[in-house]
N, C-alpha and C positions, 0 to 999 in steps of 0.2 A: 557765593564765593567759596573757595575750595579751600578747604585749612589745610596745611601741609605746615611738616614740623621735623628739622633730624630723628627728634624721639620722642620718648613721654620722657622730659628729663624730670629725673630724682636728685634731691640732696645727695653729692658726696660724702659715705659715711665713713670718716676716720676716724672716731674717738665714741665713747659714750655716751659723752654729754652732746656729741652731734646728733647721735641716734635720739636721745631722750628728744631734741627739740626740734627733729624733721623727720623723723619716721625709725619705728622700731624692726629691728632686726632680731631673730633668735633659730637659728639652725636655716633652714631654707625656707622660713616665715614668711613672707614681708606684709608689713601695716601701712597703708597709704595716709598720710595726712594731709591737710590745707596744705602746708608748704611747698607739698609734692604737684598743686596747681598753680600756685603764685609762682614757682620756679618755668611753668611754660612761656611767662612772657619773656625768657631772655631765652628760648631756643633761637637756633639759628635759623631755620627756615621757619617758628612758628608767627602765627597771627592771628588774631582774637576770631575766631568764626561768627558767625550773628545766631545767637541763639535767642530760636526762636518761639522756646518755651516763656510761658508769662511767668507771673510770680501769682496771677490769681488761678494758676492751675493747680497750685497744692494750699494745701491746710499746715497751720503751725500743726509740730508736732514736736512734743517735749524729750521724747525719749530717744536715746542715744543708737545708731546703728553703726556695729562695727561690721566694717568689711575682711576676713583675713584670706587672704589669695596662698594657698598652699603648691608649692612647686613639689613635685614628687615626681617619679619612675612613668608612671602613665602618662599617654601622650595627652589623655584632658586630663583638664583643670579641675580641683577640686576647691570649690568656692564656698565656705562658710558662713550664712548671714546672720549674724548673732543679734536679734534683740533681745537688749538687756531687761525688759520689761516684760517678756514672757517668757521666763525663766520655766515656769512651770508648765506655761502650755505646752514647752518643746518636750520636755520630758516626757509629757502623758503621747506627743507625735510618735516619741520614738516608740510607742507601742505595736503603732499601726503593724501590719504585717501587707505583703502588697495585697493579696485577694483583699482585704475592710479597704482597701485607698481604691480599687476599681470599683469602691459600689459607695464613693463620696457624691453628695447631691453637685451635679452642677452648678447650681446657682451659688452654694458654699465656695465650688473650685473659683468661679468668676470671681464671687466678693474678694476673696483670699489673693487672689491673681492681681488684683485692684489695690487690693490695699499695699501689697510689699511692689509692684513697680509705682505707687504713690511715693512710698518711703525713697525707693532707687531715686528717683527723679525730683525728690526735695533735698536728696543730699547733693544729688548734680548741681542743682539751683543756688546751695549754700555756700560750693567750695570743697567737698571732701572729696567726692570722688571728680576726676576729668570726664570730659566727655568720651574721651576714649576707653577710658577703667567701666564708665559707666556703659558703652556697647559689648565691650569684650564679657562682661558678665552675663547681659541677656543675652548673647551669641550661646552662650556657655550651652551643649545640648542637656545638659543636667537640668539647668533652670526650667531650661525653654519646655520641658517634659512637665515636671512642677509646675509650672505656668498654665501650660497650657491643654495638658493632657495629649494622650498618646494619638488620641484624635483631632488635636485641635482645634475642640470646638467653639474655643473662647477667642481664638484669632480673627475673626474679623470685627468682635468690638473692641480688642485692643488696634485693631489697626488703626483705625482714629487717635487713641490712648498717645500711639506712638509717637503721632504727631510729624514731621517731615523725616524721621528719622525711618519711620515705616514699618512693616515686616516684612516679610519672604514669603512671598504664595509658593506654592510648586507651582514649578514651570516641567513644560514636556522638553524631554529632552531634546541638544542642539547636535546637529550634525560634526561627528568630529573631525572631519575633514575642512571644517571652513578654516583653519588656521591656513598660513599663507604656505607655499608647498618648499617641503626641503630636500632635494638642492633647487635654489630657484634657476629659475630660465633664463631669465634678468642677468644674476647675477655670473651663470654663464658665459654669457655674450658679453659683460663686462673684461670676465676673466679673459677670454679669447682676443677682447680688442687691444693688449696690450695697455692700456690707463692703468691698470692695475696688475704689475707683474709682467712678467713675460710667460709667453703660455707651453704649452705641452710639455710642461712635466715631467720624464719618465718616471717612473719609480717599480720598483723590484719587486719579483713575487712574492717574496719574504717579508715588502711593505717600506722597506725602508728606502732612501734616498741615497741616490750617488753623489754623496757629497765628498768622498776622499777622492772616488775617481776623477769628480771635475777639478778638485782642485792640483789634482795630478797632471790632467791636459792642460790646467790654466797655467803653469808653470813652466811645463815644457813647448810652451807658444804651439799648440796643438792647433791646429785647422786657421781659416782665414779670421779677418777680424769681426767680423759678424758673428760666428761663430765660438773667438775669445770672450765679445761681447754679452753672448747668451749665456754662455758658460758664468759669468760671471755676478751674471742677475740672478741665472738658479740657482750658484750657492746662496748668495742673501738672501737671499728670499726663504731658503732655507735652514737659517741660522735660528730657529723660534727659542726662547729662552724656557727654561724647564722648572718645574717646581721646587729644585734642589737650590739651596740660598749659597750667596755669597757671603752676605754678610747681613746681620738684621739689626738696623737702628734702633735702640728702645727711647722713648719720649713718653712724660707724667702726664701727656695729655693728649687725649685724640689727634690725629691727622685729618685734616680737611679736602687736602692738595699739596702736590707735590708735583712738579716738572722739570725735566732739564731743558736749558735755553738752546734756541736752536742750533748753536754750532757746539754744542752737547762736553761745553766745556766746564759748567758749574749746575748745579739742580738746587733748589729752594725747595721747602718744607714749609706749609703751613697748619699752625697749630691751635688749637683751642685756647692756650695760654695767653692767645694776643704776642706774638713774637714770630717773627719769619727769619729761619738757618737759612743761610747759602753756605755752599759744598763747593771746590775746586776739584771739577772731574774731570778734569783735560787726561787725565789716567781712571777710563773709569771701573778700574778692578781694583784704584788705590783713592781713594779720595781721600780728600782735608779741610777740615771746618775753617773756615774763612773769616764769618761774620756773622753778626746775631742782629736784627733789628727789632723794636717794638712798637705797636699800635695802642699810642694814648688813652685810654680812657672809651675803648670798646663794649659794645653789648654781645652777650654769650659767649662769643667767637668772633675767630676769620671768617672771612668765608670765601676770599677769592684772592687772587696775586696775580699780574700780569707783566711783562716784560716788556722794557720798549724798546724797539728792532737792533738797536746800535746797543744793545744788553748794558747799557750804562748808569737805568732808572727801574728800579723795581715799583711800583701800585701794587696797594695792598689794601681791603678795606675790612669793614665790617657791618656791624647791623645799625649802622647809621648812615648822617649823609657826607660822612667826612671820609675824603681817601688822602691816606699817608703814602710821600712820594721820596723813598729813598736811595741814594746811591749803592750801586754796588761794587764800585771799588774797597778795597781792606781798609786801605791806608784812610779814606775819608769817614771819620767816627763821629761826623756833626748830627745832630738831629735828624728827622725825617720831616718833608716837607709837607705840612696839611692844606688840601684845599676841600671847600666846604662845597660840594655840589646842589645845595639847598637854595645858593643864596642868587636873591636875582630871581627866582621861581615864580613866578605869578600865582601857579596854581595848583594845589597840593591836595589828598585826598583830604577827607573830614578827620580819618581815624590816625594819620599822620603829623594833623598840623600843628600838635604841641612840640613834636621832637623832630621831623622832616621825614624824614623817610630812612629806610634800610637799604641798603645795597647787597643784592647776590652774586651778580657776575661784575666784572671792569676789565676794560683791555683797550691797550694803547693801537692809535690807527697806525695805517701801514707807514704812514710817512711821521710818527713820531709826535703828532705836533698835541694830537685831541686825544682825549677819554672819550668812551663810550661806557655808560654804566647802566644796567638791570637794575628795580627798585620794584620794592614790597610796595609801591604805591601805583600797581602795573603799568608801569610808565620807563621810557628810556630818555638817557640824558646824555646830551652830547654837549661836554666841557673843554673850552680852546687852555689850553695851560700857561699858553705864554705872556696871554689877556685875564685868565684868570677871569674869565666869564663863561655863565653859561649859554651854550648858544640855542639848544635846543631842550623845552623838558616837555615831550610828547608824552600823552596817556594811550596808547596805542594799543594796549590790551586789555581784555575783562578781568585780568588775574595777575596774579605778579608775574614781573619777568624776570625767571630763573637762571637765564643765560643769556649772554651775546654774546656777536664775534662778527670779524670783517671775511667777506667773500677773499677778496686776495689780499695777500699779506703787502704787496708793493701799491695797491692804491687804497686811497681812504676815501671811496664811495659808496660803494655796494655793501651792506652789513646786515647784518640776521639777528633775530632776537624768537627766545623760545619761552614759551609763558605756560604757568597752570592751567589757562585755557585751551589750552589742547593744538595751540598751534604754531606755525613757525611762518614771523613775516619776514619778508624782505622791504627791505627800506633805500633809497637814492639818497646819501647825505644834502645832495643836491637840491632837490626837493621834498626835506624836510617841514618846510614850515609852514603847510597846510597840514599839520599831522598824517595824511593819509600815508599807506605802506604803498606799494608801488607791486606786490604779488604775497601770494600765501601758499605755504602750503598746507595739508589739513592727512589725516590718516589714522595718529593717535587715539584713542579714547578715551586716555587719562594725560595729566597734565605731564609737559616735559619737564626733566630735573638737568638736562644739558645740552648743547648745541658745540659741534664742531666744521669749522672747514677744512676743505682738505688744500685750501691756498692758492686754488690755480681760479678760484672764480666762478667755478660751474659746480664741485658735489659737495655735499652737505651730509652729515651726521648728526643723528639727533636720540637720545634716551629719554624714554616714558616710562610712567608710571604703572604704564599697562602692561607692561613685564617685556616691551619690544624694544629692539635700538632700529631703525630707520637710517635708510640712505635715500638721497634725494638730487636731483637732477635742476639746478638754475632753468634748465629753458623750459623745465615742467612746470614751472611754479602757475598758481590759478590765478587768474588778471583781480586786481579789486573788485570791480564791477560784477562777478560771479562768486566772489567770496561773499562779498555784502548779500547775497539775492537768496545765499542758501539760507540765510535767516538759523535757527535754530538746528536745522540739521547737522550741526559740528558734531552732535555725539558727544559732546565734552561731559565728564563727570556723570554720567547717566547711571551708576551704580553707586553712589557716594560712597566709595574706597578711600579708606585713609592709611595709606603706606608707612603711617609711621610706627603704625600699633598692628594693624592688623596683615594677614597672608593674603595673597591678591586668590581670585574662585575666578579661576581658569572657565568654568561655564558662565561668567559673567561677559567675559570677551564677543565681541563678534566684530566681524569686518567695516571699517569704514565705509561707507557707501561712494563717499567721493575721495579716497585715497588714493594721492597722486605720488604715493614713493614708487621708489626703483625695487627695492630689496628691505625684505621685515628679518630681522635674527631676531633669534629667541632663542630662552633657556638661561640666561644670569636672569639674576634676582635685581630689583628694584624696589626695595624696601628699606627703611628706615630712614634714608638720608636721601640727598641729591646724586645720586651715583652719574660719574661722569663717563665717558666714550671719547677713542680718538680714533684718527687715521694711524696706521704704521705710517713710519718717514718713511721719505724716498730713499735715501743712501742707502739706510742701513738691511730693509726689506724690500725695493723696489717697490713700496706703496703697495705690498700683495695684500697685506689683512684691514680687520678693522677690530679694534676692541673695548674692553668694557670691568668695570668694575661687579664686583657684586654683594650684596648683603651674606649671601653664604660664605664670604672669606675666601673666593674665589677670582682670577683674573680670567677673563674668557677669549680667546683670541678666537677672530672668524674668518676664515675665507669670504670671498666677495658672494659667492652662491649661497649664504647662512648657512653652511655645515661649521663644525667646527674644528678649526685646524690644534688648537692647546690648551689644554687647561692647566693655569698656574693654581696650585694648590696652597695660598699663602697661611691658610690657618693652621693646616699638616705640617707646614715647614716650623710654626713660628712656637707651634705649642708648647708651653710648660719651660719657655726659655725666659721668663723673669718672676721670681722670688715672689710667693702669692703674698699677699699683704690684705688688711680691710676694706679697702675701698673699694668701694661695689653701686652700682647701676643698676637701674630696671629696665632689660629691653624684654622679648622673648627668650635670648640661652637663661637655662638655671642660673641664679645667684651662683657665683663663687665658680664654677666653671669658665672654659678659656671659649671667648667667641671674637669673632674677628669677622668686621663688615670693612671690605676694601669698597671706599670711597674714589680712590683715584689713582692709576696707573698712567707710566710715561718709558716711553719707548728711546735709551736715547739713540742717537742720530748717525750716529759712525759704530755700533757695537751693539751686538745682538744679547742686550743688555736690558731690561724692566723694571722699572722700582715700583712695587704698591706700596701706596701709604693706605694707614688702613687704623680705623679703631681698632684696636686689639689689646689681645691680655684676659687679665680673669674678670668675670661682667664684663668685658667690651671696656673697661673704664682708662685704658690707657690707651700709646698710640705707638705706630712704627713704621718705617721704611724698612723697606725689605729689597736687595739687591737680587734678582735672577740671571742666571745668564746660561748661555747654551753650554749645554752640558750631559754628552749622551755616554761619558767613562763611567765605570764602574769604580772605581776606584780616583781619590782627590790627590793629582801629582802636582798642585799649583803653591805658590806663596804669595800670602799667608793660606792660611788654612781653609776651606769653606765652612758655613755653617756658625763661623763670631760675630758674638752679641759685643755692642757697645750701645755709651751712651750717645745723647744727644752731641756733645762734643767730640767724638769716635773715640773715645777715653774706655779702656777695660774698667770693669764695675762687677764687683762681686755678686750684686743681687741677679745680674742677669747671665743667663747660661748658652752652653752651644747647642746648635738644634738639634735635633737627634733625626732629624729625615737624612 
């Protein structure tokens, strides 16, 4: 099973006495404690992995090992292992000079090497370090030298040692050309069929697009209507939103998701706080908070919200099996409605069945009536609302399912689900209740964190973990019978990457054997979290892009042939615009530095307009929406101003500042 997790979550540290009782902080220090592992079971995407070390692999052992992980100027880590028991043998170590450490007896180095990943791997066993604190250390090339010497000669009876977790032979180098080719062919021939855009383009030798001239000719009713027509597609299409903000939301807690409804008249915010904002965006350079809902007695976080078609019901869940069903009109303040997708269940995993299951993805069917919801228990659930039963709880995948969604928006048949198993089924509401999926598609090699349709029934979007976003073709998909037959060849997890701690090793990649997409983009990041991918609307862009969040604090927008058409630069815009404070996170950026992982972008629908929500702030520990819109002046002749911080309720707020991009 693939452990997948937002992050390594750490205690929030806001006071002293928080620090004395979940982990100590002192300049750019940080000390990990037990708490900093018991706090993994309320990640949002985490789940216990099976660890498959015993307990009669190690020896008690009495003496204390601290670990202190130093953040400094250099791009490695400088990792400390203090045992407090040989106080004195460290001292006579630091004598060594390197020529006496190159003429240490082997069999010394091996004992030595045995005894401290003994130590590493009793405190994994204990609770002090995570599983992931405890790779990124033996990663560490410092250790791995000290471990193992500059030859290596102790590695391959640590590879047993290591146990399923393994080491790293050299491998001969991979052709660098096997990545998929940019600009693709594929995505060409997409661009030319009109599905996506209207085609040829002009654009000027200086690069830039005739966009004042057309809209000069679309005014003065220039040439026939075919013509008006085209005219009219390449400005939208050419409208992409730029790095420079409008306006930037500050919120005390990460952002999860954020979307505007499809007639892009109000946009919701979902937060770690357990609370979902709705926005009146029917003016969307002016917005106005509306409504604030809350989800009961949630684990970690949101993690998903979906709209039903007549915008009247927001779904909202969390890391349970309960989904809250609330209005979205102002005027109705009653509660939010719960139905419990657990109940009625026949059959539930082992590691679920005290508390049900978690939900990552939910979304109402096209005709309003059903839920469809993703669950940590790799299973999907199709729940009728108005019977308040469930109709369907399929275990359909080897791994959780990280996302669903319906092929078209106007029927409630055809629906997709995207799993840590590396693949994307399709399913017949119809013919649900043999569990079996009805096609697959397969390509990935790391597990999906999202699935999109584009609403017409036929292309599909999908983001991995293996640093790709995928488009995909309904009539490609692979029959059951040929999915079933390929047995183990999925490629699924074949490098055990875990995105939530560690940098994905680009020589770890290679081509699906049976990948049946259309078009591979690359270059966002897919780290830490579930980063989500959409289609551009129609309206607003003529359906020309496709895009994607990133862990670098990045929005990536793609043309249909994976080159790329924009890069929103949301951590540039947003930096050093709210009042630093203590509360601090352990991802990858330094302690106390601004880092910003965009989670989720939304395109809305009538205006060449973007919101990223996005973890952000100093440690990543806080969260924002961030308004983009097209904007190629050099100078801001608009009102209000560009560039204003407010808060969550669009309220001015001293602690937060204007951008300086």
């Amino acid at each position: 099973m693939a452990s997948h997790g937002d992050e390594n979550p750490a205690p929030e540290q806001t006071s002293a006495n928080e620090q004395n009782e979940s982990g100590s902080e002192g300049g750019n220090t940080l000390y990990y404690s037990i708490q900093d592992e018991m706090d993994d079971d309320d990640d949002e995407d985490y789940e216990d992995a099976p660890d498959e070390l015993e307990a009669d692999d190690f020896q008690d052992d009495p003496r204390t090992v601290e670990f202190q992980v130093i953040f400094g100027n250099d791009d490695d880590e400088e990792i400390d292992i203090d045992d407090q028991s040989d106080d004195a043998d460290d001292d006579e170590d630091e004598d060594y000079d390197e020529e006496e450490a190159q003429h240490i007896n082997p069999d010394e180095r091996r004992e030595e090497a045995f005894r401290i990943l003994s130590l590493l791997r009793a405190r994994h066993q204990n609770g002090l370090i995570s599983r992931g604190q405890l790779l990124a250390l033996l990663s560490n090339r410092h250790i791995g030298r000290g471990l193992m010497g500059d030859n290596g000669e102790v590695e391959l009876e640590l590879e047993g040692f290591f146990g399923p977790w393994g080491t790293r032979s050299r491998r001969p180098p991979k052709d660098p050309n096997r990545f998929p080719k940019v600009p693709s062919d594929e995505g060409r021939k997409l661009m030319q069929s009109g599905t996506f855009g209207s085609s040829n383009e002009t654009i000027r030798q200086d690069g830039t697009k005739r966009i004042a001239r057309r809209m000069l000719e679309r005014e003065l009713g220039i040439g026939d209507r075919r013509q008006r027509t085209r005219n009219t597609d390449l400005i939208a299409q050419s409208l992409v939103p730029s790095t420079r903000v409008e306006q930037i939301i500050h919120y005390d807690d990460p952002i999860y998701s954020g979307q505007f409804s499809d007639d892009g008249n109000f946009f919701f915010s979902v937060c770690q706080d357990f609370k979902v904002r709705m926005y009146d965006t029917s003016n969307p350079y002016r917005w106005q908070h509306y409504k604030t809902v809350s989800f009961p007695g949630g684990q970690w976080t949101l993690t998903d919200a979906s709209l039903s078609p007549d915008n009247k019901w927001l779904a909202y869940t969390s890391i349970d099996s309960w989904v809250c069903i609330a209005p979205t009109d102002p005027s109705d303040r009653g509660d939010p409605y719960a139905l419990n997708l657990a109940e009625g269940t026949r059959r539930v995993t082992d590691g679920f069945r005290r508390r049900g299951f978690g939900i990552w993805s939910i979304r109402f069917s096209g005709d309003g009536r059903e839920l469809v919801a993703g669950t940590n228990a790799h299973s999907l659930v199709i729940y009728d609302i108005e019977s308040r039963q469930v109709l369907h709880h399929v275990e359909g995948h080897e791994d959780d399912v990280n996302a669903v969604c319906f092929a078209d928006k106007l029927s409630p048949h055809i629906l997709y689900s995207g799993s840590d198993d590396a693949t994307i089924k399709v399913w017949d509401r119809r013919s649900m209740g043999d569990g079996r999926e009805v096609g697959a598609f397969v390509g990935h090699v790391e597990g999906l964190t999202y699935i999109d349709s584009k609403g017409d029934g036929r292309y599909i979007l999908s983001n991995g973990k293996d640093q790709s976003m995928k488009l995909w073709d309904l009539r490609m998909a692979m029959s059951t019978e040929r999915f079933h037959d390929m047995g183990r060849t999925r490629y699924a997890h074949s490098t055990g990457f875990d995105y939530r701690n560690e940098m994905y090793d680009e020589s770890d990649w290679d081509a699906h054997p049976h990948d049946n997409s259309l078009v591979t983009f690359r270059g966002h990041k897919v780290l830490r979290t579930l980063i989500r991918c959409h289609f551009s609307p129609p309206s607003a862009t003529n359906s020309r892009y496709v895009y994607s969040g990133s862990a670098d604090g990045k929005v990536y927008v793609y043309n249909m042939d994976a080159t790329i058409a924009r890069i929103i630069d949301v951590k540039q815009a947003t930096a050093g615009t709210r009042r630093r404070d203590r509360r601090t996170r352990l991802y990858f950026d330094e302690p106390g530095g601004w880092g910003t992982c965009v989670r989720d972008a939304s395109w809305n629908p009538n205006a060449p307009v973007i919101v990223a929500s996005a973890w952000n702030g100093y440690s990543m520990a806080r969260g924002t929406c961030t308004v983009h819109s097209f904007n190629e002046a050099d100078e801001d002749e608009g009102e209000p101003e560009m560039g204003q911080s407010v808060d969550d309720m669009l309220k001015d707020n001293p602690d937060f500042y204007p951008s300086n991009y």
